[in-house]
PDB file of N, CA, C and O in Angstrom:
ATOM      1  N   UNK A   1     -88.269  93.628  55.445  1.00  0.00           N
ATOM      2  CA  UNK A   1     -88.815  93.274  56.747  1.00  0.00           C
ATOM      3  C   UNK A   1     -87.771  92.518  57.556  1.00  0.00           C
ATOM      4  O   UNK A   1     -86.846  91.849  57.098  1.00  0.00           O
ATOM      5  N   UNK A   2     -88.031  92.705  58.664  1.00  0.00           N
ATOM      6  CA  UNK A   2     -87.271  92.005  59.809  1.00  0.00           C
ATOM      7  C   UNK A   2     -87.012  90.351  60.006  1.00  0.00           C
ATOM      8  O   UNK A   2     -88.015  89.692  59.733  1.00  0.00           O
ATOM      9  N   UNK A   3     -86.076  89.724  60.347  1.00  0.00           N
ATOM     10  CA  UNK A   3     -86.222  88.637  60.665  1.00  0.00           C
ATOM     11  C   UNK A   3     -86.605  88.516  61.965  1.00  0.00           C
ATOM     12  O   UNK A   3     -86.890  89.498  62.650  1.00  0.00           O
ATOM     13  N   UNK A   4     -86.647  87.043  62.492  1.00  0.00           N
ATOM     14  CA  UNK A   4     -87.182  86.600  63.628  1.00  0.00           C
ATOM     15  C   UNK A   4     -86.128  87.056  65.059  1.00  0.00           C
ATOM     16  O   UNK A   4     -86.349  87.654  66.111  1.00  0.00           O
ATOM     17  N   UNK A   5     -84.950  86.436  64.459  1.00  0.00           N
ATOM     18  CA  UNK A   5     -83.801  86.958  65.417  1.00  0.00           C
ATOM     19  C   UNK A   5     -83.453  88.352  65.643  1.00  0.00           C
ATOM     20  O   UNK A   5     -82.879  88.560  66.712  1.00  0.00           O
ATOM     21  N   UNK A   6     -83.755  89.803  64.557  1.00  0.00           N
ATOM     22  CA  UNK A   6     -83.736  90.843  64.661  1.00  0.00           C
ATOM     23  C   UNK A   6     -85.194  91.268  65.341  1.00  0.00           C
ATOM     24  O   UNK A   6     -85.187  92.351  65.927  1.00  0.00           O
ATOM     25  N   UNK A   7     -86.299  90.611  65.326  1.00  0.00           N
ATOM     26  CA  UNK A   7     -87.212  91.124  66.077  1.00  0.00           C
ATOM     27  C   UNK A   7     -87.248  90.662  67.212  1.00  0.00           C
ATOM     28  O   UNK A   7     -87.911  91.308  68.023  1.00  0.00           O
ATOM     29  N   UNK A   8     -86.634  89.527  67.641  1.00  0.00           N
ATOM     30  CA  UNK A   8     -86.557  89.651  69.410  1.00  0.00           C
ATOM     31  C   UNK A   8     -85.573  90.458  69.518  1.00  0.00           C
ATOM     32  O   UNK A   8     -86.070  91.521  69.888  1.00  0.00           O
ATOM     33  N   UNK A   9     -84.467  90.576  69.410  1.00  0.00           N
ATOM     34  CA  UNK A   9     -83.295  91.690  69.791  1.00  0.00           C
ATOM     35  C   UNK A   9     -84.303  92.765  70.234  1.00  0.00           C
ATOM     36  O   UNK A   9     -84.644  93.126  71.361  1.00  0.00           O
ATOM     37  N   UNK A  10     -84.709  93.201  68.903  1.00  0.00           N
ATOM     38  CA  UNK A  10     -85.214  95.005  68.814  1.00  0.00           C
ATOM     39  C   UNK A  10     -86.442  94.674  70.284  1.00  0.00           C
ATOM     40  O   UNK A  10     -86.436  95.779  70.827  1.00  0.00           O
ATOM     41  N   UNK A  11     -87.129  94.037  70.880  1.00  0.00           N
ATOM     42  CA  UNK A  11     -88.165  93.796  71.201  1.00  0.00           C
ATOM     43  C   UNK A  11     -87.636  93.858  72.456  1.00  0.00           C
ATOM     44  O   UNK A  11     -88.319  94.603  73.159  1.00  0.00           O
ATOM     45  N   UNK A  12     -86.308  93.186  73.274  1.00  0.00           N
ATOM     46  CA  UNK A  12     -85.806  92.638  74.017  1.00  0.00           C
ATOM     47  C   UNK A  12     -85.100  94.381  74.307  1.00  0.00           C
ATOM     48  O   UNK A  12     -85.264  95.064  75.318  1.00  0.00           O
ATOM     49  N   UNK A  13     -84.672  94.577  73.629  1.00  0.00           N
ATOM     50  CA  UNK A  13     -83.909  96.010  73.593  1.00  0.00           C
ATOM     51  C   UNK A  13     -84.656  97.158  74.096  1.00  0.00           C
ATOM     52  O   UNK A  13     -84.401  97.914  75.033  1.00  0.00           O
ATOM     53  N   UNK A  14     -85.610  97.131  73.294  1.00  0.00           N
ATOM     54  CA  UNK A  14     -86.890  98.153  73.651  1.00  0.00           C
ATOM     55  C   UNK A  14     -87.664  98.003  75.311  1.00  0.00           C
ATOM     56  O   UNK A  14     -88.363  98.839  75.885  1.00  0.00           O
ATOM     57  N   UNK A  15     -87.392  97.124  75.615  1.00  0.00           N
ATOM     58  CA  UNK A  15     -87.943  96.648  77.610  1.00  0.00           C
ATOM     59  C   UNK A  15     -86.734  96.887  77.720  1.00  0.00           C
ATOM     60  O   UNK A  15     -86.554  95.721  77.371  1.00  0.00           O
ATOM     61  N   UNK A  16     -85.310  97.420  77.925  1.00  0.00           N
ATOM     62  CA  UNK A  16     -84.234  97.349  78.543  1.00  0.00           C
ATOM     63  C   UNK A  16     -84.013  96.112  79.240  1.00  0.00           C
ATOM     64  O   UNK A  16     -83.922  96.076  80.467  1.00  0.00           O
ATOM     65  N   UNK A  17     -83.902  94.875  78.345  1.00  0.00           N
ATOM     66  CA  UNK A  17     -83.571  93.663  78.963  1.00  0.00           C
ATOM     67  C   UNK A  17     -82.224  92.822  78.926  1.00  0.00           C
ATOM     68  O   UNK A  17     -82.069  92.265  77.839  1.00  0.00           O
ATOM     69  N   UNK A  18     -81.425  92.643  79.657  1.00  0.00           N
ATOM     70  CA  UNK A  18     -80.458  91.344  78.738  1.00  0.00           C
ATOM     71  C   UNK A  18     -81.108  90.015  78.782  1.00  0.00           C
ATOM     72  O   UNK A  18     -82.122  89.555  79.306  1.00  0.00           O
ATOM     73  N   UNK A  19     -80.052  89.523  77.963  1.00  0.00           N
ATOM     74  CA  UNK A  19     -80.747  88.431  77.530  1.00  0.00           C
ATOM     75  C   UNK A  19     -80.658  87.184  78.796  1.00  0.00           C
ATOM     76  O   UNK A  19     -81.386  86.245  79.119  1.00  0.00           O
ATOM     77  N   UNK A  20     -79.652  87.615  79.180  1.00  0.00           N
ATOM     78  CA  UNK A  20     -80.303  86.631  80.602  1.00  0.00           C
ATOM     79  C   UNK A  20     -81.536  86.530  80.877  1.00  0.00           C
ATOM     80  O   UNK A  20     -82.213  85.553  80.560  1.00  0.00           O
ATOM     81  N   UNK A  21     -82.083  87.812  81.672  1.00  0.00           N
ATOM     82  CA  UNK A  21     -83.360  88.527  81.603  1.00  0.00           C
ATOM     83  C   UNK A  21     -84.664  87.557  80.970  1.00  0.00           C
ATOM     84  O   UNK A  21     -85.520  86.840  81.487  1.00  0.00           O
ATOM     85  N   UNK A  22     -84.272  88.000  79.405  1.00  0.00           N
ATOM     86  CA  UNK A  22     -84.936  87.428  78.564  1.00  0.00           C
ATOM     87  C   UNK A  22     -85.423  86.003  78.663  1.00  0.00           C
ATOM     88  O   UNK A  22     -86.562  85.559  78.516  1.00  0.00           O
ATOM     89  N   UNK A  23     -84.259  85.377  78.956  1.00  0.00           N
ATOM     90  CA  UNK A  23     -83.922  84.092  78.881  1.00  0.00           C
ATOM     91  C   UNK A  23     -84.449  83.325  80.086  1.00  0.00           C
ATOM     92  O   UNK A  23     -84.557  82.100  80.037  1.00  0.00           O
ATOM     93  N   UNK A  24     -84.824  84.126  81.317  1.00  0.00           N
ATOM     94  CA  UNK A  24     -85.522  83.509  82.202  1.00  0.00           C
ATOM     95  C   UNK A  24     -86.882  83.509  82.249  1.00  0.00           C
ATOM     96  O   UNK A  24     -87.481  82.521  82.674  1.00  0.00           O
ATOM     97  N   UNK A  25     -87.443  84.469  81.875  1.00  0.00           N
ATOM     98  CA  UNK A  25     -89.071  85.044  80.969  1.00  0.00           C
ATOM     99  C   UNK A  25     -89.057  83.551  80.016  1.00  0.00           C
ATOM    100  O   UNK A  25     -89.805  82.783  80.622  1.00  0.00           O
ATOM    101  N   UNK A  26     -88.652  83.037  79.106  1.00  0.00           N
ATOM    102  CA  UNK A  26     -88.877  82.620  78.071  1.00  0.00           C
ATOM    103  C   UNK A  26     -88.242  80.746  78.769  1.00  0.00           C
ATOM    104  O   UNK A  26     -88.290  79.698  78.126  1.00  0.00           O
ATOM    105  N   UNK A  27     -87.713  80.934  80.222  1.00  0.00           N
ATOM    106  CA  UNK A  27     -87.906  79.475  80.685  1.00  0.00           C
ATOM    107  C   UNK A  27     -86.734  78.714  80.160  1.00  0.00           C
ATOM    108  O   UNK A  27     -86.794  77.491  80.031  1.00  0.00           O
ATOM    109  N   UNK A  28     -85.441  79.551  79.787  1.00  0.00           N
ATOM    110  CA  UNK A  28     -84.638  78.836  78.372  1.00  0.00           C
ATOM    111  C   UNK A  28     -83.156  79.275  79.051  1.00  0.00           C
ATOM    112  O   UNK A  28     -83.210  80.203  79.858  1.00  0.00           O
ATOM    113  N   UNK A  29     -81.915  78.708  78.797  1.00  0.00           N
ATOM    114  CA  UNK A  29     -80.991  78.450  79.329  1.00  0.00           C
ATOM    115  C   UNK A  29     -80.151  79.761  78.905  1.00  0.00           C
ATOM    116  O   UNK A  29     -80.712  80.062  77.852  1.00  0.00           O
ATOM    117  N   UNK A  30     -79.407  80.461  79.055  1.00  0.00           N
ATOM    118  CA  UNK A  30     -78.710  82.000  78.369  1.00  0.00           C
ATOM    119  C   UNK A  30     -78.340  81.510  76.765  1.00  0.00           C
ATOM    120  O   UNK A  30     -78.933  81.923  75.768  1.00  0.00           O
ATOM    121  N   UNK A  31     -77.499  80.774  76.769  1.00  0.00           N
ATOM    122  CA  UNK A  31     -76.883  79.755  75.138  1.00  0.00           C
ATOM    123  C   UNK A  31     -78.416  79.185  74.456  1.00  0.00           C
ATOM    124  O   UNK A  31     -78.351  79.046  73.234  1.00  0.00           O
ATOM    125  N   UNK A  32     -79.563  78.895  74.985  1.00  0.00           N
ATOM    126  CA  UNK A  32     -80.884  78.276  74.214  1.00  0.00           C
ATOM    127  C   UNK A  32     -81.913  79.991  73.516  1.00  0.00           C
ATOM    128  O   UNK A  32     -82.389  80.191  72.399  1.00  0.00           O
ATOM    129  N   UNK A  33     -81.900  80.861  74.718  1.00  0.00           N
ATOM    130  CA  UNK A  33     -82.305  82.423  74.317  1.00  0.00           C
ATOM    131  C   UNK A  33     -80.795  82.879  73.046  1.00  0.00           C
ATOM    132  O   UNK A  33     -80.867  83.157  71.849  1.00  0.00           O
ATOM    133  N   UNK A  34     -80.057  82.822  73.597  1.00  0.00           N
ATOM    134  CA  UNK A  34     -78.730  83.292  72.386  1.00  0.00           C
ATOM    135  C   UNK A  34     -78.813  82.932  70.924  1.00  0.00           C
ATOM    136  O   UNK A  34     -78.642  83.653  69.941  1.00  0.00           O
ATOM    137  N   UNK A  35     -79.234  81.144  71.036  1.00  0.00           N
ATOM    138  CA  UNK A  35     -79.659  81.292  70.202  1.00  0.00           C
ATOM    139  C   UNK A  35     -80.582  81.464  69.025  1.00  0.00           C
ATOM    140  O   UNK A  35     -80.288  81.213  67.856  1.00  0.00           O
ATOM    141  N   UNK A  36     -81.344  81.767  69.320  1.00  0.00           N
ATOM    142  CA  UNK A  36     -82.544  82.810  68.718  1.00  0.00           C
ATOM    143  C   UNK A  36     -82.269  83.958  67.954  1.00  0.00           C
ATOM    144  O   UNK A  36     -82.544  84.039  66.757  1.00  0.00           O
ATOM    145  N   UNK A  37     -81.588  85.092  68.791  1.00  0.00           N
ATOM    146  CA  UNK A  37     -81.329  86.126  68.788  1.00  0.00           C
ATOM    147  C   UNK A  37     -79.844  86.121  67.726  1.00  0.00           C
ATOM    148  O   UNK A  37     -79.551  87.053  66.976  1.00  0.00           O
ATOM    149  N   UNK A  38     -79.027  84.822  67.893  1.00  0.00           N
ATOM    150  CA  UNK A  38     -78.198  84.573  66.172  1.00  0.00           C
ATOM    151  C   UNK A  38     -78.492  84.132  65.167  1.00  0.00           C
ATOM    152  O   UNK A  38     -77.689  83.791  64.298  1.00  0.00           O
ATOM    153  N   UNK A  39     -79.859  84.046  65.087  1.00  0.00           N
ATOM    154  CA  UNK A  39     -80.628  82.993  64.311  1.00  0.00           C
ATOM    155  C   UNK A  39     -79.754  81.926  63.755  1.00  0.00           C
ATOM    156  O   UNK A  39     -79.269  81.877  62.625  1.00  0.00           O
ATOM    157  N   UNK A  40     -79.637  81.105  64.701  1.00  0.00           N
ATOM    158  CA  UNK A  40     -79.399  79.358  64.786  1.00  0.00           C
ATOM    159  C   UNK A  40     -80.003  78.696  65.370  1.00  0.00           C
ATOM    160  O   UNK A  40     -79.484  77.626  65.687  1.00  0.00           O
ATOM    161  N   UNK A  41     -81.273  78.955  65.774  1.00  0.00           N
ATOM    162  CA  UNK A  41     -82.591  78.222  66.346  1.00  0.00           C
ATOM    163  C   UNK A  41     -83.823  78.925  66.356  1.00  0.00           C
ATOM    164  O   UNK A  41     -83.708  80.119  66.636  1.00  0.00           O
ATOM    165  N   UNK A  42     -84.829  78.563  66.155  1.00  0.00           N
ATOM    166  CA  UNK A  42     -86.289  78.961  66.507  1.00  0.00           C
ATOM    167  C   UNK A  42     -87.182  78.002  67.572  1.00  0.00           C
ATOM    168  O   UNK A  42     -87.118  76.777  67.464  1.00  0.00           O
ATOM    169  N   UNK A  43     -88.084  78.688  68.691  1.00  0.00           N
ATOM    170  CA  UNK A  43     -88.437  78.365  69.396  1.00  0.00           C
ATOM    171  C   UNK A  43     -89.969  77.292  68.901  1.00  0.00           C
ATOM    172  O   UNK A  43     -90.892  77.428  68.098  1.00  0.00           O
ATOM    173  N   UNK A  44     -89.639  76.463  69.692  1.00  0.00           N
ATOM    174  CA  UNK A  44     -91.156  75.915  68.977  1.00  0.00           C
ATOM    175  C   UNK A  44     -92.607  76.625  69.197  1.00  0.00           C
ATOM    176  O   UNK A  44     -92.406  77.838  69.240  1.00  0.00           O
ATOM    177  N   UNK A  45     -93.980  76.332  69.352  1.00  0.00           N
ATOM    178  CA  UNK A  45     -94.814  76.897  69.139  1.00  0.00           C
ATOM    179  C   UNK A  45     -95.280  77.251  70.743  1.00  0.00           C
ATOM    180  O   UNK A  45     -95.507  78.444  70.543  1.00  0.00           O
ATOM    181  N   UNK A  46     -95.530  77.095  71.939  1.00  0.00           N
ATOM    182  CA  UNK A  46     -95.458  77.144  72.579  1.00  0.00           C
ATOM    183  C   UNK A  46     -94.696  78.200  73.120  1.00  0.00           C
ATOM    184  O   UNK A  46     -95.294  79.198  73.521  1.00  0.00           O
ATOM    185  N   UNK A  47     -93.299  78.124  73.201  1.00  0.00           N
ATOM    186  CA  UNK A  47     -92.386  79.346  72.981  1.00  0.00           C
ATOM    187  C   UNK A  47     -92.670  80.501  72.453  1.00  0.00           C
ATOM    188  O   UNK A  47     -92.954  81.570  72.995  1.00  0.00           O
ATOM    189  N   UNK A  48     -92.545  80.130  71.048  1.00  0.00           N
ATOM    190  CA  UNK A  48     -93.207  81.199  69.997  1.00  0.00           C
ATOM    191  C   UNK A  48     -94.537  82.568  70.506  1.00  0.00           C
ATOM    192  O   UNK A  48     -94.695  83.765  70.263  1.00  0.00           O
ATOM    193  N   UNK A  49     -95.238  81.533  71.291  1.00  0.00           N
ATOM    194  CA  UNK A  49     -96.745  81.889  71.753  1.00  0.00           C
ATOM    195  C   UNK A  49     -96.206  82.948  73.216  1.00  0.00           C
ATOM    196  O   UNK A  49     -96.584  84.107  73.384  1.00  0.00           O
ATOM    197  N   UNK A  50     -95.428  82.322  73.975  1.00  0.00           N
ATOM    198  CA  UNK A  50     -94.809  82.896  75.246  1.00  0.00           C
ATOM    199  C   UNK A  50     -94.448  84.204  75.067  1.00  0.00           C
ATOM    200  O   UNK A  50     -94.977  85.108  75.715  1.00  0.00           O
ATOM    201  N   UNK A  51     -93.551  84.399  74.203  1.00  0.00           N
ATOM    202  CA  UNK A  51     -92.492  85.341  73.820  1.00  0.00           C
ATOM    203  C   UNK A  51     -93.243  86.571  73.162  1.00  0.00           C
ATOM    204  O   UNK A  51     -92.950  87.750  73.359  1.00  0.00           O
ATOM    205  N   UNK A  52     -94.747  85.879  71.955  1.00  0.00           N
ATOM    206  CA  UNK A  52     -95.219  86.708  71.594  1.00  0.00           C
ATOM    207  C   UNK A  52     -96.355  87.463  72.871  1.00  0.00           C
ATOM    208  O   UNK A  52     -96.566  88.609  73.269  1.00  0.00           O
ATOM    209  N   UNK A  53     -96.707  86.556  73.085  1.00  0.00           N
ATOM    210  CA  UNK A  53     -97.519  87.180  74.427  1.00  0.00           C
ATOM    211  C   UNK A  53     -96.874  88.119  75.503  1.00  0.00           C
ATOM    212  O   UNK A  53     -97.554  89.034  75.968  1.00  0.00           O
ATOM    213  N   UNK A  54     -95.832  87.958  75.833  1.00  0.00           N
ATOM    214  CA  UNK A  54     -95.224  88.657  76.660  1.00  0.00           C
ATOM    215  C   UNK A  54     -94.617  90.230  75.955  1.00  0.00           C
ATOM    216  O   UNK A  54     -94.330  91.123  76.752  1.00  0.00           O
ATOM    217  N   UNK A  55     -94.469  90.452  74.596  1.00  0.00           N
ATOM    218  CA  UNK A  55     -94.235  91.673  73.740  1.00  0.00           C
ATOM    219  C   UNK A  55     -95.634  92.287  73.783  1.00  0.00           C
ATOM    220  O   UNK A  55     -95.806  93.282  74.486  1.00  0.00           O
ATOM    221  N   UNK A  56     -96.482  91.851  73.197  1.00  0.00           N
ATOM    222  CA  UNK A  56     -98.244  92.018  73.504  1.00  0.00           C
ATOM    223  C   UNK A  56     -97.837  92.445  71.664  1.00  0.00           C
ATOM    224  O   UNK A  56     -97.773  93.588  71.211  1.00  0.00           O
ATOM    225  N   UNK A  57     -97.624  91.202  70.924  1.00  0.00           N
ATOM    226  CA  UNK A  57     -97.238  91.201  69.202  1.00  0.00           C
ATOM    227  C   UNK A  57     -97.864  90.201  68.994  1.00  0.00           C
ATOM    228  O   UNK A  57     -98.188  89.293  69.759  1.00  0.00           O
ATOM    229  N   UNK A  58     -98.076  90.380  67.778  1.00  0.00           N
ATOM    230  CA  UNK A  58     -98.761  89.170  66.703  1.00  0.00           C
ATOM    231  C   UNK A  58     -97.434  88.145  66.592  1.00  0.00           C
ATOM    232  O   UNK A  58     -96.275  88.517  66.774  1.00  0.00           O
ATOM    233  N   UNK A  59     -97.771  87.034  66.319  1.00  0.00           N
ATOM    234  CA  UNK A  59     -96.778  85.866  65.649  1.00  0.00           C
ATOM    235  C   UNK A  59     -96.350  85.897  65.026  1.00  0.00           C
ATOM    236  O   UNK A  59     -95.192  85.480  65.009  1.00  0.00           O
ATOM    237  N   UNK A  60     -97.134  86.583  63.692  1.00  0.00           N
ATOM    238  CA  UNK A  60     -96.840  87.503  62.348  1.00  0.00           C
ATOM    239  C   UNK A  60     -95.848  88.538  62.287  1.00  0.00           C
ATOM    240  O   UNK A  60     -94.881  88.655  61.535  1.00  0.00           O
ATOM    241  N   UNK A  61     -96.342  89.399  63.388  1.00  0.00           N
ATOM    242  CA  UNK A  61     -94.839  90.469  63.463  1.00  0.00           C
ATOM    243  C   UNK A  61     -93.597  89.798  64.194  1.00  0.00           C
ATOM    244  O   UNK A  61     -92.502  90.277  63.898  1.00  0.00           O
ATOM    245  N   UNK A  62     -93.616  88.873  65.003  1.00  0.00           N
ATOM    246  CA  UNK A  62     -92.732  88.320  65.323  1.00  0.00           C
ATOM    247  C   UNK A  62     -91.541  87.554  64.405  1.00  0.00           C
ATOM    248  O   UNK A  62     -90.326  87.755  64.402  1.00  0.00           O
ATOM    249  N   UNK A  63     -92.315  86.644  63.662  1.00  0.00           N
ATOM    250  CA  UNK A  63     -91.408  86.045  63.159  1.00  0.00           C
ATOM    251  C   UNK A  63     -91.703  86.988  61.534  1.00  0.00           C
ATOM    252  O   UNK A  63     -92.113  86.226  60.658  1.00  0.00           O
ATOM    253  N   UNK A  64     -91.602  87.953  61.231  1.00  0.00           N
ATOM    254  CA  UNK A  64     -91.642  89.220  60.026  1.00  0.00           C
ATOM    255  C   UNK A  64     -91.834  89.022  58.934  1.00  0.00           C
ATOM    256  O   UNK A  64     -91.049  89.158  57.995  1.00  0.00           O
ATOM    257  N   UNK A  65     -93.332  88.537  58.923  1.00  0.00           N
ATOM    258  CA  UNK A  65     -94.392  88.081  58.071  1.00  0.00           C
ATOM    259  C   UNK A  65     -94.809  89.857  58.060  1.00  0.00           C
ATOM    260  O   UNK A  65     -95.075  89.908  56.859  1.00  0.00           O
ATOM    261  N   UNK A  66     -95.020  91.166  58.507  1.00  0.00           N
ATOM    262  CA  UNK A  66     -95.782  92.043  58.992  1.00  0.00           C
ATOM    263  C   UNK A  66     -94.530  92.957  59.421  1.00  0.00           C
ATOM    264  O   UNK A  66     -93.372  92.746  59.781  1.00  0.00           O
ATOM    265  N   UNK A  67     -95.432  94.193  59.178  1.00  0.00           N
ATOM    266  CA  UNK A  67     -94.479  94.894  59.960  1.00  0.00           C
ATOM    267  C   UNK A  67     -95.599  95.915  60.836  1.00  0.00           C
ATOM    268  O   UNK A  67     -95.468  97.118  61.062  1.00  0.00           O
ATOM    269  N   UNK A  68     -96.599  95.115  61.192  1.00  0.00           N
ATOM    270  CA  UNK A  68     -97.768  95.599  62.188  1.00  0.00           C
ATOM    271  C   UNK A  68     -97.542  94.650  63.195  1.00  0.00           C
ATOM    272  O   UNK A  68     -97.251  93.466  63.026  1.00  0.00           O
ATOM    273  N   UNK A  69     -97.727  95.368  64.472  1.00  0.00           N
ATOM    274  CA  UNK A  69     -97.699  94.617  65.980  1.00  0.00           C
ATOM    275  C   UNK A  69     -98.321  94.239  66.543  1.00  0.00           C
ATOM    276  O   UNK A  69     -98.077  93.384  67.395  1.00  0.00           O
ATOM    277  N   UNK A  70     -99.752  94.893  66.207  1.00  0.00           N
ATOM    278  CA  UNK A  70    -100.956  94.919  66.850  1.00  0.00           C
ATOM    279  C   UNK A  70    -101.303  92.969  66.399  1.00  0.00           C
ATOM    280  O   UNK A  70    -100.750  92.236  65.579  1.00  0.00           O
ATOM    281  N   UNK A  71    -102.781  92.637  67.668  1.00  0.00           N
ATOM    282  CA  UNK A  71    -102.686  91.446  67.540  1.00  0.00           C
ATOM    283  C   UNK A  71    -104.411  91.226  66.843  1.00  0.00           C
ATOM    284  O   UNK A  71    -105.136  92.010  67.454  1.00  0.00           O
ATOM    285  N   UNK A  72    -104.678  90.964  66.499  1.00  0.00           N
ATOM    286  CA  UNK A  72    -105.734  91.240  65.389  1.00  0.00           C
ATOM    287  C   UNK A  72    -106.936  90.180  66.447  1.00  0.00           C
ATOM    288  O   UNK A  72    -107.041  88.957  66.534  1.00  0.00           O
ATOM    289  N   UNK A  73    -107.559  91.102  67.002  1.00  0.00           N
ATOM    290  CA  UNK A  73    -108.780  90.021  68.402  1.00  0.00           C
ATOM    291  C   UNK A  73    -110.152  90.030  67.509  1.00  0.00           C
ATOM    292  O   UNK A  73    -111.172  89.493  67.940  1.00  0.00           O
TER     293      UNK A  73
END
C-alpha cells in the first residue's frame, strides 16, 4: 500500500495540479505542501480533513491504511 506522501502526489497528479496549485487549496506555503509530498512532514488534523475533503477520499485511503477511496457515510 501507498504512503501518505505517494498518495497526495498520485491524487494531486490525477486533477492536473502543481503543487503550487495544491499548495494554495491546502492554505500552505509551496516548501510547507513540498513537504508532504517528500514525506518530511504530515499535516495536522484539520489539514488532513481539508485535503481529504477536497479529493472526495477517506482519511484511511489517504494516509494508506486502505486501498479503497470511497468515504464510508
Amino acid at each position: 500500500m501507498a504512503n501518505f506522501s505517494e498518495r497526495i502526489r498520485t491524487l494531486r497528479k490525477e486533477r492536473c495540479l502543481k503543487q503550487r496549485e495544491l499548495a494554495e487549496i491546502c492554505k500552505l506555503s509551496l516548501r510547507g505542501y513540498q513537504q508532504y509530498e517528500y514525506g518530511e512532514g504530515y499535516p495536522e488534523v484539520p489539514g488532513l480533513l481539508r485535503i481529504a475533503e477536497y479529493f472526495d477520499v477517506s482519511l484511511d485511503y489517504l494516509m494508506g491504511r486502505t486501498d479503497k477511496r470511497e468515504i464510508n457515510r
